[in-house]
N, C-alpha and C positions, 0 to 999 in steps of 0.2 A: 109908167112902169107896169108893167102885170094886171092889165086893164080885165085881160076875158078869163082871170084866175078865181076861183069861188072854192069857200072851205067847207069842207064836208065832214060828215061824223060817221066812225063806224059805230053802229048801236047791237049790244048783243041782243041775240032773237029770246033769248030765254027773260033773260031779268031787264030790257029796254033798258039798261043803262049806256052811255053814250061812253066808252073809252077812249076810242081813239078820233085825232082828227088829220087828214091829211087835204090836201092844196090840188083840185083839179080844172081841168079845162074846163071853160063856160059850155063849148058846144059839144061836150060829151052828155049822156043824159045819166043824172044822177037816178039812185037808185041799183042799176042793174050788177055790186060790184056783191059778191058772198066770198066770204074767206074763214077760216078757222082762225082765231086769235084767242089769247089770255083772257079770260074775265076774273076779275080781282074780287069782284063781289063774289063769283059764281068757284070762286077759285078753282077753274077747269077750264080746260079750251073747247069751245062751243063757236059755233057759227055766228057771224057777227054780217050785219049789210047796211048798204052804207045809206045813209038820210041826210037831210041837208043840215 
Protein backbone atom coordinates (compact mmCIF):
# COMPACT_ATOMS: atom_id res chain seq x y z
CA UNK A 1 0.00 0.00 0.00
CA UNK A 2 1.61 3.63 -0.33
CA UNK A 3 5.16 2.31 -0.27
CA UNK A 4 6.92 5.71 -1.96
CA UNK A 5 4.44 8.07 0.49
CA UNK A 6 6.55 9.97 3.27
CA UNK A 7 5.07 12.50 5.85
CA UNK A 8 6.11 15.76 6.01
CA UNK A 9 5.70 18.79 8.36
CA UNK A 10 4.97 22.31 7.64
CA UNK A 11 7.09 24.29 10.29
CA UNK A 12 6.47 27.96 10.66
CA UNK A 13 9.63 30.26 9.68
CA UNK A 14 9.18 32.60 12.71
CA UNK A 15 8.49 30.52 15.88
CA UNK A 16 9.91 26.70 14.20
CA UNK A 17 7.01 25.12 15.42
CA UNK A 18 5.77 22.33 13.39
CA UNK A 19 1.79 22.71 12.65
CA UNK A 20 0.89 21.18 10.11
CA UNK A 21 1.59 17.57 8.47
CA UNK A 22 0.64 16.36 5.18
CA UNK A 23 1.51 12.92 3.09
CA UNK A 24 3.93 13.43 -0.15
CA UNK A 25 5.51 11.54 -2.85
CA UNK A 26 8.92 9.91 -2.00
CA UNK A 27 10.37 11.30 -5.32
CA UNK A 28 9.40 14.79 -4.97
CA UNK A 29 12.19 16.70 -3.04
CA UNK A 30 11.22 17.76 0.36
CA UNK A 31 11.85 21.05 1.29
CA UNK A 32 10.98 23.29 -1.57
CA UNK A 33 7.17 23.80 -0.71
CA UNK A 34 6.42 27.81 1.14
CA UNK A 35 2.93 28.78 1.76
CA UNK A 36 1.06 31.18 4.17
CA UNK A 37 -0.72 29.18 7.01
CA UNK A 38 -2.27 29.82 10.57
CA UNK A 39 0.22 29.81 13.36
CA UNK A 40 -1.61 29.24 16.76
CA UNK A 41 1.45 29.95 18.65
CA UNK A 42 2.16 33.08 16.48
CA UNK A 43 -1.61 33.66 16.25
CA UNK A 44 -1.12 35.16 12.69
CA UNK A 45 -0.48 33.82 9.33
CA UNK A 46 3.18 33.72 8.56
CA UNK A 47 4.93 31.73 6.06
CA UNK A 48 5.48 28.31 6.91
CA UNK A 49 8.00 25.44 4.72
CA UNK A 50 7.87 22.32 4.86
CA UNK A 51 10.81 19.78 6.70
CA UNK A 52 10.65 16.35 7.03
Amino acid sequence: MAKNRVTSHLMCEDCKEKNYTQVVNKKRSIGSLKMKKYCSRCRKHQPHKETK
